[in-house]
BAKEPA-683827 format. One line per 4 residues: number of its first residue (from 1); their letters; for each residue y, x negated, z of N, C-alpha, C, O. Coordinates in Angstrom, 2 decimals. Last residue first. Layout:
<bakols>
NUM	A	Y:X:Z:Y:X:Z:Y:X:Z:Y:X:Z; ...;
</bakols>
This chain:
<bakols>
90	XXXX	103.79:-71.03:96.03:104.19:-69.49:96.66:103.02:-68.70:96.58:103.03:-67.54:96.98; 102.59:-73.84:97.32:102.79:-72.89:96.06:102.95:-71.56:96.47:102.18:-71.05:97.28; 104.23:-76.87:99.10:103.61:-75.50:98.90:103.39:-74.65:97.66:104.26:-74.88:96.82; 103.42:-80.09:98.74:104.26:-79.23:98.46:103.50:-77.68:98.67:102.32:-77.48:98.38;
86	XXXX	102.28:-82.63:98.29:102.15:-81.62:99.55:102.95:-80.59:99.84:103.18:-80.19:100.98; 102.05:-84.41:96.07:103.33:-84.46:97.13:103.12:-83.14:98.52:103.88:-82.96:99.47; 99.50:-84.06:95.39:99.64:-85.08:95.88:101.32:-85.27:96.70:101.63:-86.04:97.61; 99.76:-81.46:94.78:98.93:-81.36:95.75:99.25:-82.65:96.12:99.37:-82.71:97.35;
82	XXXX	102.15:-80.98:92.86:102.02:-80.70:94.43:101.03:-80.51:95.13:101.03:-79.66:96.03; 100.41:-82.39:90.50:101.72:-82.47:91.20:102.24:-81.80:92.87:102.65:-82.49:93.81; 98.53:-80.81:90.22:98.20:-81.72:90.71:99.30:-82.45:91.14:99.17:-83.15:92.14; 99.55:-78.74:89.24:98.94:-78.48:90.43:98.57:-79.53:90.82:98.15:-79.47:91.98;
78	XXXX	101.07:-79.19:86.98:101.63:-78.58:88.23:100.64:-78.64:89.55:101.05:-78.58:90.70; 99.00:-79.85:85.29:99.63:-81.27:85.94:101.05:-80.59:87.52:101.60:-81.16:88.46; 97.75:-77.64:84.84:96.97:-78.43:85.56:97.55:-79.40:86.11:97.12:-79.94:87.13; 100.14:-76.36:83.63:99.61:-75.00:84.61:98.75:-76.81:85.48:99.16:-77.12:86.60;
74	XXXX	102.83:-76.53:81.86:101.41:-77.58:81.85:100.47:-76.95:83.53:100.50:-77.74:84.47; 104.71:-74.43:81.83:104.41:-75.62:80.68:103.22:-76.19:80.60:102.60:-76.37:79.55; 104.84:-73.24:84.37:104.93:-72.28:83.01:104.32:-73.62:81.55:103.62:-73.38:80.57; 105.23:-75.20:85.73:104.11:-74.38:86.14:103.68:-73.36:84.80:102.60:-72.91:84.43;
70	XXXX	107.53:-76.68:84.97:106.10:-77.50:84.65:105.24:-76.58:84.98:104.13:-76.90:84.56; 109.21:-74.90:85.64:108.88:-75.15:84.48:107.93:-76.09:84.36:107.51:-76.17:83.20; 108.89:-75.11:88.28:108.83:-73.59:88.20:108.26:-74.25:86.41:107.11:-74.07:86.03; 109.82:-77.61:89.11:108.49:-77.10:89.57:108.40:-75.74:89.09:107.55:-75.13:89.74;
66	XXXX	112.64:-77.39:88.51:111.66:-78.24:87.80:109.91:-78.02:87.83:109.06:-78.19:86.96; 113.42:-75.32:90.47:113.41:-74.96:89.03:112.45:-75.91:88.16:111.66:-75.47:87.32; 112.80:-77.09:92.91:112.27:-75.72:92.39:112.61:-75.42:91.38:111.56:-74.92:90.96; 114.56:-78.90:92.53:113.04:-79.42:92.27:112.31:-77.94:92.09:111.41:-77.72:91.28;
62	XXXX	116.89:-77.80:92.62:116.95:-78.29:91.09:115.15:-78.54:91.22:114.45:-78.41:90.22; 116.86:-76.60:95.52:117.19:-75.73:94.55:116.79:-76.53:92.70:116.48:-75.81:91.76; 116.78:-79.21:96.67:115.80:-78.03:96.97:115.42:-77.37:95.48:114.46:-77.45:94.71; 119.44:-80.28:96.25:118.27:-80.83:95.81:116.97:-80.06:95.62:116.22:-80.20:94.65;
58	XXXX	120.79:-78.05:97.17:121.33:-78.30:95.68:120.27:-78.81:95.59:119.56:-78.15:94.83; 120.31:-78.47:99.95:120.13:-77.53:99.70:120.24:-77.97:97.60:119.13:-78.09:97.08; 121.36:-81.11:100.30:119.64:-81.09:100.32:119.65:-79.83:99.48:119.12:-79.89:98.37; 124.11:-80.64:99.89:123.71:-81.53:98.62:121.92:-81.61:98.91:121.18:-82.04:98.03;
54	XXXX	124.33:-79.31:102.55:124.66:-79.07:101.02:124.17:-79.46:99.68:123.92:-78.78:98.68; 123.99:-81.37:104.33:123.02:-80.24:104.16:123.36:-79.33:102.98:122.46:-78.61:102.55; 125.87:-82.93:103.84:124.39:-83.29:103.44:123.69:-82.18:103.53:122.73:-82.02:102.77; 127.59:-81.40:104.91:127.97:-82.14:103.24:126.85:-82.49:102.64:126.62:-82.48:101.43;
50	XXXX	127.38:-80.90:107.34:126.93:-80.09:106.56:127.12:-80.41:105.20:126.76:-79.60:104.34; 126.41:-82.10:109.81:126.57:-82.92:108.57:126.73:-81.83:107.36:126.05:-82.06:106.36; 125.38:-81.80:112.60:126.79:-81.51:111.96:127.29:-81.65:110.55:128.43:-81.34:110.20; 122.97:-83.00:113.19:123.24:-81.99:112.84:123.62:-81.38:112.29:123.10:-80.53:111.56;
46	XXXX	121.21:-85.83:112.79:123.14:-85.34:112.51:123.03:-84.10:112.05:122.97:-83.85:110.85; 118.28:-85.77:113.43:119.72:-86.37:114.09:121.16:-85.75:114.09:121.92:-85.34:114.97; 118.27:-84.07:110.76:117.49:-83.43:112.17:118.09:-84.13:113.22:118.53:-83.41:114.11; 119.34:-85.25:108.49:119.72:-83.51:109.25:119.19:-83.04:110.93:119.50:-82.21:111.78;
42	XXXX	117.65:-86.80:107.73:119.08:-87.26:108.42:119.48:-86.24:108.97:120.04:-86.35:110.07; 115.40:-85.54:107.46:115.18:-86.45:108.34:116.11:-86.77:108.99:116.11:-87.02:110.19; 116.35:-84.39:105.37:115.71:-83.48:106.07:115.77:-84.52:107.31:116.35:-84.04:108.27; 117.05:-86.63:103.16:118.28:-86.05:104.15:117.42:-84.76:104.92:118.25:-83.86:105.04;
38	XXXX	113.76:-87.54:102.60:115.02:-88.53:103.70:116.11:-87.49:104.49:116.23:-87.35:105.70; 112.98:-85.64:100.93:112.28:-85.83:102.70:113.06:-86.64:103.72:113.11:-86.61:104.95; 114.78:-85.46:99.51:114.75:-83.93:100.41:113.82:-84.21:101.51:113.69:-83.59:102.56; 113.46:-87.87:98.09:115.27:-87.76:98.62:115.59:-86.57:99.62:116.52:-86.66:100.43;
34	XXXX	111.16:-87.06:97.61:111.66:-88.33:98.69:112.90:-88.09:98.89:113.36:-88.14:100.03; 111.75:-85.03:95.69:111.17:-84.89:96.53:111.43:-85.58:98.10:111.72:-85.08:99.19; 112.84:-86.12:93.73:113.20:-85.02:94.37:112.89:-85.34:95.18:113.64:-86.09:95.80; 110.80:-87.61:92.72:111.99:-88.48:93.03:112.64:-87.38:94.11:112.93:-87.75:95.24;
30	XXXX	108.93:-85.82:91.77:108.75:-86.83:92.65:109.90:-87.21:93.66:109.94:-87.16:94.89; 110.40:-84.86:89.81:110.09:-83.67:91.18:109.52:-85.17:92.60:109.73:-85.30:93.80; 110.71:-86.66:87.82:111.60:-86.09:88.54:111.26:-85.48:90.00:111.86:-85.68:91.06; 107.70:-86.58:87.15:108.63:-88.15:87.72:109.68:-87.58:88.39:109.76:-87.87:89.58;
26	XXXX	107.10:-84.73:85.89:106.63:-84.90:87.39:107.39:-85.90:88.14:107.63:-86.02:89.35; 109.06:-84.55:84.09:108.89:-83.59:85.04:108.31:-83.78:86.47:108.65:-83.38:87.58; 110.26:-87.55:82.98:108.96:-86.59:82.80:109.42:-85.91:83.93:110.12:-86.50:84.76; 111.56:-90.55:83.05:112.19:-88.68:83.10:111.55:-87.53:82.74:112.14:-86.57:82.23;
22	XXXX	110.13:-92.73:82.60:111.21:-92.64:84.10:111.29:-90.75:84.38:111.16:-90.03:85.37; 107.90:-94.62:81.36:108.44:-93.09:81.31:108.92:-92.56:82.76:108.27:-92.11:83.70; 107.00:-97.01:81.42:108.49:-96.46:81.01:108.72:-95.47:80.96:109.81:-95.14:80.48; 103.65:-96.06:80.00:104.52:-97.15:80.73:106.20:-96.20:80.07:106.50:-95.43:79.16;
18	XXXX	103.08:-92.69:81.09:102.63:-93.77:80.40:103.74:-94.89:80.74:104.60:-94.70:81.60; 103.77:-90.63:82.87:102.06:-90.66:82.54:101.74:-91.51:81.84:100.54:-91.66:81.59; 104.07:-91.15:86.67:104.59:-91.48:85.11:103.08:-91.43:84.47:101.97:-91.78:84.87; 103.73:-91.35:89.46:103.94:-90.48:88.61:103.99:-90.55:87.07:103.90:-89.47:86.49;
14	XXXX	103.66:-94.32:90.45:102.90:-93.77:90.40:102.42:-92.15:89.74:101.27:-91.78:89.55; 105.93:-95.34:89.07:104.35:-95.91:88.79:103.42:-94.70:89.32:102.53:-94.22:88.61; 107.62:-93.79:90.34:107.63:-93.94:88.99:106.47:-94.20:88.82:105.76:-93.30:88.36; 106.99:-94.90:93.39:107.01:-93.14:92.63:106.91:-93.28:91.72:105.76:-92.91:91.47;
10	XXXX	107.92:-97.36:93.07:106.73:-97.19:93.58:106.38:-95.63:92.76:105.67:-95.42:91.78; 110.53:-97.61:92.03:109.92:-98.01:91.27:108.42:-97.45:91.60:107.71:-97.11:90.66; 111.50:-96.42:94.57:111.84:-95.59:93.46:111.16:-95.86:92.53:110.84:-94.90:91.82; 111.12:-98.66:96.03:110.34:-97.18:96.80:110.75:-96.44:95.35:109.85:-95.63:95.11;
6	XXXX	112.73:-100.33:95.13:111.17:-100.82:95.18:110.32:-99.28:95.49:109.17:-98.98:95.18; 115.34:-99.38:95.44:114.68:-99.82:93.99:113.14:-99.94:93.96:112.43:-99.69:92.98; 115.94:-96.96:97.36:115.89:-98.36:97.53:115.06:-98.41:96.28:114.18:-97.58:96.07; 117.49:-93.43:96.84:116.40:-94.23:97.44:116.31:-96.01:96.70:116.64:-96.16:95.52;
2	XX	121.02:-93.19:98.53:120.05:-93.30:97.31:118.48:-94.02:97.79:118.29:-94.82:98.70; 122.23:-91.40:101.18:121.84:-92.69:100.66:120.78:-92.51:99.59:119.80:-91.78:99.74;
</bakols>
């Protein structure tokens, strides 16, 4: 399931570094993010699901590359980027 307009709008606002800016790096990893915290959540009920556990894994995989290039690009907004999503740094 996609995330709900008001929780998607919420992230945006709160990630974005100026008005309307939907597709910045951090905005993305954001968005990532909530969506890998929902089907983690659906995975832990529905075990069996492996279509979802497919498409988390694919999600995983695109926020780590996004998080790899904002680390190489902008070293201060990486870090402040996963300190407020609580993300680990290798």
């Amino acid at each position: 399931m996609a995330l709900d307009s008001a929780k998607k709008l919420e992230i945006i606002n709160e990630f974005a570094k100026k008005d309307g800016d939907t597709g910045s790096t951090e905005v993305q990893i954001a968005l990532l993010s909530e969506r890998i915290k929902y089907l983690t959540e659906h995975l832990k009920i529905n075990k069996k699901d492996h279509s979802s556990r497919l498409g988390l894994l694919k999600l995983v995989g695109q926020r780590k590359r996004l998080l790899r290039y904002l680390k190489r690009k902008d070293l201060e907004s990486y870090a402040q980027t996963i300190s407020k999503l609580s993300i680990r740094d290798k």
